[in-house]
C-alpha positions in Angstrom: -4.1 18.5 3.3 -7.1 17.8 1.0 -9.5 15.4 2.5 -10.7 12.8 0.8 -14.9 12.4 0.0 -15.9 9.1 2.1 -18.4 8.2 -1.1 -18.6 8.3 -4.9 -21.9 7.0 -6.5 -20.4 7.6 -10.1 -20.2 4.9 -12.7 -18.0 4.7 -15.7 -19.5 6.6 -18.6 -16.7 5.9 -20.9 -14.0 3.0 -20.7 -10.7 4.5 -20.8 -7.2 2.8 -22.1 -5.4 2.7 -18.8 -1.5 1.2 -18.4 -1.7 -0.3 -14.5 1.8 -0.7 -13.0 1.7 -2.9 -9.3 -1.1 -4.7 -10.3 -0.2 -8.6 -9.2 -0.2 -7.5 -5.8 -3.1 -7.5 -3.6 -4.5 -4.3 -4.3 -3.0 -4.1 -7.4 -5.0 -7.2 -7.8 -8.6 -5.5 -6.8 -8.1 -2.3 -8.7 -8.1 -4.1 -11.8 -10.9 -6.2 -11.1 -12.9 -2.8 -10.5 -11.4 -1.0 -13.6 -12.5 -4.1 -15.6 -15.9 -4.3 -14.4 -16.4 -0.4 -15.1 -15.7 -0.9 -18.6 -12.1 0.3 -18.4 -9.7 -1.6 -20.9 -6.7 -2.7 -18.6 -2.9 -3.3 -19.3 -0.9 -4.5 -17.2 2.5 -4.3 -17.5 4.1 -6.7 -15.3 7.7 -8.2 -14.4 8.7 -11.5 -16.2 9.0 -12.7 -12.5 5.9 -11.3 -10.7 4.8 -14.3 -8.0 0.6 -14.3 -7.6 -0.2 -16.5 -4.8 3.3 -19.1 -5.7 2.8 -19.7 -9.2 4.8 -17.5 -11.7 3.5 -18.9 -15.4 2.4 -16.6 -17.2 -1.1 -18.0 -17.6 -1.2 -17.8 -13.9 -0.8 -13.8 -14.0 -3.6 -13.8 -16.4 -6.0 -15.8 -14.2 -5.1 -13.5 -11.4 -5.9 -10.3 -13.9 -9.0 -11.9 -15.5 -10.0 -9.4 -18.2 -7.4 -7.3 -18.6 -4.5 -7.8 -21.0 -0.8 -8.8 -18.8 2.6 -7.6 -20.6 5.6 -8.2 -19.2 9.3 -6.6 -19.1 11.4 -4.5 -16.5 9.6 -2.2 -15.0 13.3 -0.1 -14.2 14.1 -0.1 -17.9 11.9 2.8 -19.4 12.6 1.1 -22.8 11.1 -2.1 -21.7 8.2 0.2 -20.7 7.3 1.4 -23.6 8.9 -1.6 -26.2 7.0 -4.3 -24.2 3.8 -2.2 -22.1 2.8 0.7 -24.3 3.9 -1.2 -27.5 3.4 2.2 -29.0 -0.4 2.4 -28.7 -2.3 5.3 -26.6 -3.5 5.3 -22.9 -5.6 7.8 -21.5 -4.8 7.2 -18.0 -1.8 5.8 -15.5 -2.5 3.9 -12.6 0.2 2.6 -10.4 0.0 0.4 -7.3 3.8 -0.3 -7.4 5.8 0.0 -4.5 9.3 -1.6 -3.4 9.4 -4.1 -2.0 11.7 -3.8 1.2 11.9 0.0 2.0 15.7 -0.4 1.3 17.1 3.1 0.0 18.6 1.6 -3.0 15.5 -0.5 -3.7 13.0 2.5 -2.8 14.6 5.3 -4.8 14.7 2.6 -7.6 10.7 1.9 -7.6 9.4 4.4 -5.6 11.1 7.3 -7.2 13.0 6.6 -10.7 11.0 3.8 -12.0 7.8 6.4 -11.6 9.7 8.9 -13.2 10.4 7.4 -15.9 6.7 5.7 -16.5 5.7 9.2 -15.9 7.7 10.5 -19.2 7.1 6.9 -21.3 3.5 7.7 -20.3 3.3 10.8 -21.1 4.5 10.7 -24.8 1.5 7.5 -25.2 -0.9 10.2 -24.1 -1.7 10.1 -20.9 -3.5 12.8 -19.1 -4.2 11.8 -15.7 -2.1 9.4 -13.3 -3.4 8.3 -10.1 -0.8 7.1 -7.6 -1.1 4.9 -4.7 1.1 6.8 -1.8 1.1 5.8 1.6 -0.1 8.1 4.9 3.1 7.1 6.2 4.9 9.8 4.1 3.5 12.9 6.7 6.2 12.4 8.7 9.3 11.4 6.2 12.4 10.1 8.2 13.2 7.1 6.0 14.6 6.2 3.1 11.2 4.7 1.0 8.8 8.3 2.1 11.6 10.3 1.1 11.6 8.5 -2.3 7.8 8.7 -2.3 7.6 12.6 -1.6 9.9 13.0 -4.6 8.1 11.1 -6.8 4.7 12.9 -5.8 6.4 16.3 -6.2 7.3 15.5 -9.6 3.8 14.3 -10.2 2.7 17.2 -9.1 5.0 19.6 -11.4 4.6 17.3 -14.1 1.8 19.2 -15.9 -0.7 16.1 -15.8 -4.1 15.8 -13.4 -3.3 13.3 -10.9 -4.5 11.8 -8.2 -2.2 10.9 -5.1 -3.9 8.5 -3.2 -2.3 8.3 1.0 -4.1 4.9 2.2 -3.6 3.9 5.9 -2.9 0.9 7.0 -3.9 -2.2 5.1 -5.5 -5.3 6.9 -2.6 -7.8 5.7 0.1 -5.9 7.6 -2.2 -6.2 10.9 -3.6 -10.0 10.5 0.1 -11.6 11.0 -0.4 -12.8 14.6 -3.6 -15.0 14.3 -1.2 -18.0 13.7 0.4 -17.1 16.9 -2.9 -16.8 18.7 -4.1 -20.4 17.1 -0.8 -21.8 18.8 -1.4 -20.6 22.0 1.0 -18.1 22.1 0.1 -14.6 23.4 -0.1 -11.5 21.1 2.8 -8.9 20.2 2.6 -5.3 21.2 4.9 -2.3 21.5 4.7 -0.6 24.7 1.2 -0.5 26.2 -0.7 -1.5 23.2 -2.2 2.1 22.7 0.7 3.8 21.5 -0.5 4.1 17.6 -3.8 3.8 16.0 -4.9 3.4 12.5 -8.5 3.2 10.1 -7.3 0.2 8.3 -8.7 -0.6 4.7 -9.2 -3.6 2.9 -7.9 -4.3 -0.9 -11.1 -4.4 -2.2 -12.0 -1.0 -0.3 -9.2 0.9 -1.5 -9.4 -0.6 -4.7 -13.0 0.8 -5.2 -11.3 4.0 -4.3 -8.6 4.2 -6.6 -10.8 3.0 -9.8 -12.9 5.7 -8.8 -10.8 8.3 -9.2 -10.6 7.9 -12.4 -14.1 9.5 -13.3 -14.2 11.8 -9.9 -13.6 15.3 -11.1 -13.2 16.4 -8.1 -10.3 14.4 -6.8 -8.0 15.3 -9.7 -5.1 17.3 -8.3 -5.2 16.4 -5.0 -3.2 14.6 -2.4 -6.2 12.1 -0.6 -5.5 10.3 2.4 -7.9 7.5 3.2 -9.0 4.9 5.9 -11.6 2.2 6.5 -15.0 2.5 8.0 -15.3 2.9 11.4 -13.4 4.2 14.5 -10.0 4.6 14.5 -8.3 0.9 15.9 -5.1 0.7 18.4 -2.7 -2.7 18.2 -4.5 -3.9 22.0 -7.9 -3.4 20.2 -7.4 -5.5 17.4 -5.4 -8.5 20.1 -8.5 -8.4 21.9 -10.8 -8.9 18.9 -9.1 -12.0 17.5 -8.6 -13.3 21.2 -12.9 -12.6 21.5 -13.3 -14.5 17.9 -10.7 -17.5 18.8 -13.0 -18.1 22.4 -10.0 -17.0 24.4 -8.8 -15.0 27.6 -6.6 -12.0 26.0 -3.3 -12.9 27.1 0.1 -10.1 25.7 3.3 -9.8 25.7 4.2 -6.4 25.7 8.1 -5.4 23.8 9.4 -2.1 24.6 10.2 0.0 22.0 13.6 0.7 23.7 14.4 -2.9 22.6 14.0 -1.8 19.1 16.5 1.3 19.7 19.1 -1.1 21.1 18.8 -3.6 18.1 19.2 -0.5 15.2 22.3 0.8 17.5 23.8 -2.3 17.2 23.0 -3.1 13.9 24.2 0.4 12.3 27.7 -0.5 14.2 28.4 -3.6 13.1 27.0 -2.1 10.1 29.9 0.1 8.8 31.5 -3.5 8.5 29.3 -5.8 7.1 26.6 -3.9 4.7 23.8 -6.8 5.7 24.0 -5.5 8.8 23.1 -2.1 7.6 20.1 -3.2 5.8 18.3 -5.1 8.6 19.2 -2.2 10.7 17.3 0.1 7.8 14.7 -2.6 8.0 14.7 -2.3 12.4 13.9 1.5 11.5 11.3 0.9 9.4 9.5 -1.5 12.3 9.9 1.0 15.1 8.6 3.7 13.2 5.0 1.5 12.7 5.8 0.2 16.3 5.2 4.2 17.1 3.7 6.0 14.9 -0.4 5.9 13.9 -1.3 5.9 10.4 -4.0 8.4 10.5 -3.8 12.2 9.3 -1.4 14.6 10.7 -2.3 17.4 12.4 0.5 20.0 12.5 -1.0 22.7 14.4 -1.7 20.4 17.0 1.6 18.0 16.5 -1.3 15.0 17.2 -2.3 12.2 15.0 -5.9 13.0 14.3 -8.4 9.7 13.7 -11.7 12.4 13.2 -9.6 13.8 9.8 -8.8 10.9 8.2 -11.9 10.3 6.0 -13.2 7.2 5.3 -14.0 4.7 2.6 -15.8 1.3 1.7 -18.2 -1.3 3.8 -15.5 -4.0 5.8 -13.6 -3.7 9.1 -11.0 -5.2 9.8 -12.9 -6.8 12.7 -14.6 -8.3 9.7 -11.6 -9.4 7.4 -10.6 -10.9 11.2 -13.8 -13.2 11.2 -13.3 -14.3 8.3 -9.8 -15.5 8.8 -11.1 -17.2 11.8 -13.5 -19.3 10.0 -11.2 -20.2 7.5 -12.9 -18.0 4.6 -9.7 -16.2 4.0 -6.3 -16.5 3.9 -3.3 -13.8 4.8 -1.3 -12.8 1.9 1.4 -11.0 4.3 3.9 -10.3 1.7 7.3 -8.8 2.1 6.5 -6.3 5.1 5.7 -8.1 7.7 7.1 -7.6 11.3 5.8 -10.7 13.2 
């Protein structure tokens, strides 16, 4: 696997037309604000239903994506692509932050897979040369239903005939700032077995957004698959309980859940699944928590069968140590969105 350079001091020498799919999420959110600021002219092409912070008006998505222009239609529906997004007009480059929402197979090979596809073929025709696609380092070790959906996608990426750029992020600082509202209740932190069992660099949205725009005028990550993590060391779940315990003036106090109990609940989920199909789906979801409950989200090492925290390059200037300070002062606010575990 390609790794990733840890800096780029390159500035936008000319604004390109670029079509961003994902972009009222969080990160979607901070790689537009850095393609705007580069120059870049921005569409994004959004769903008539996309929620930014609660409010869905469509003056509210434009707030959110100051400076660039916001279409909306069905981003399944490759006609709604390119009727209501591409409107017929050319783009030079594709930059999607989308993602599914759950991890559900039918959800992920909707949005992770076939609605990529198909922006990959609308895109195409409107000109574009380069793609860069927001993966996830998860995807090393596929057994569920959203990296398999992922790795398709990439490998049609990849054959497609385009440059692109298939970004592998670790893990973001949303999905590991959930407890705090625990902690601020008294209530002891969450972890899976001893606390040490994964580790991961995480990276901020404004970090990886950096990142992503970037690659845009980076010659030298076109055709490759990057993964990328945060600054500094590599962070395990009882390292980051005992930081926000530190910050909150408190004695470290954990609960600690075996991840048996998490084998147990998919069993009996994928039984009484075969009869009741809701069933299934929260088991899908149980299978999607024990894998994060186990696995780190830093480059794998194959030769070694090891996670490996000294190959998994790093990008941008805050820790999560620092996003966790802030939240502690009340200078930001968790946008946890539709993965969280706790």
């Amino acid at each position: 696997m390609d790794k990733a350079p840890v800096t780029a001091d390159l500035t936008c020498t000319m604004g390109r037309r670029i079509l961003v799919l994902g972009g009222t999420g969080t990160i979607g959110r901070a790689t537009v604000r850095v393609l705007v600021s580069r120059g870049h002219e921005v569409v994004c092409f959004v769903r008539h239903s996309a929620n930014i912070s609660g409010p869905t008006k469509r003056d509210d998505r434009a707030r959110a994506l100051a400076g660039a222009i916001v279409r909306c239609g069905d981003v399944t529906d490759p006609l709604s692509l390119a009727r209501d997004g591409l409107r017929g007009e050319p783009f030079d480059v594709l930059v999607s932050c989308l993602a599914s929402r759950t991890g559900l197979p039918a959800d992920s090979w909707a949005i992770d897979y076939q609605a990529h596809v198909d922006a990959l073929s609308v895109s195409k025709e409107a000109g574009v040369t380069h793609i860069v696609l927001l993966s996830a380092i998860c995807v090393q070790k596929p057994i569920l239903a959203f990296q398999h959906a992922k790795l398709a996608f990439e490998s049609v990426l990849a054959q497609s005939g385009l440059d692109y750029t298939i970004v592998r992020p670790t893990a973001f600082f949303k999905s590991l700032s959930g407890q705090l509202d625990r902690l601020q209740r008294g209530k002891p932190f969450l972890v899976f077995g001893n606390g040490a069992l994964t580790a991961c660099k995480p990276i901020s949205d404004d970090d990886l957004g950096t990142f992503l725009a970037e690659c845009i005028d980076n010659e030298e990550r076109r055709n490759r698959v990057l993964p990328i993590g945060g600054p500094g060391e590599a962070i395990t779940p009882k390292a980051q309980g005992e930081r926000l315990f530190a910050l909150l003036g408190r004695e470290p106090r954990f609960t600690h859940v075996p991840v048996m109990l998490l084998d147990v609940i998919i069993a009996a989920l994928s039984a009484i699944g075969r009869v009741i199909p809701a069933l299934a789906a929260k088991a899908e979801l149980a299978r999607i928590g024990r894998y994060y409950a186990t696995e780190s989200m830093l480059v794998w090492d194959p030769a070694t069968a090891r996670y490996d925290a000294h190959a998994t390059p790093s990008t941008g200037t805050e820790t999560l140590f620092d996003h966790y300070a802030r939240l502690v002062r009340g200078e930001a606010v968790v946008e946890r969105g539709d993965h969280a575990v706790f």
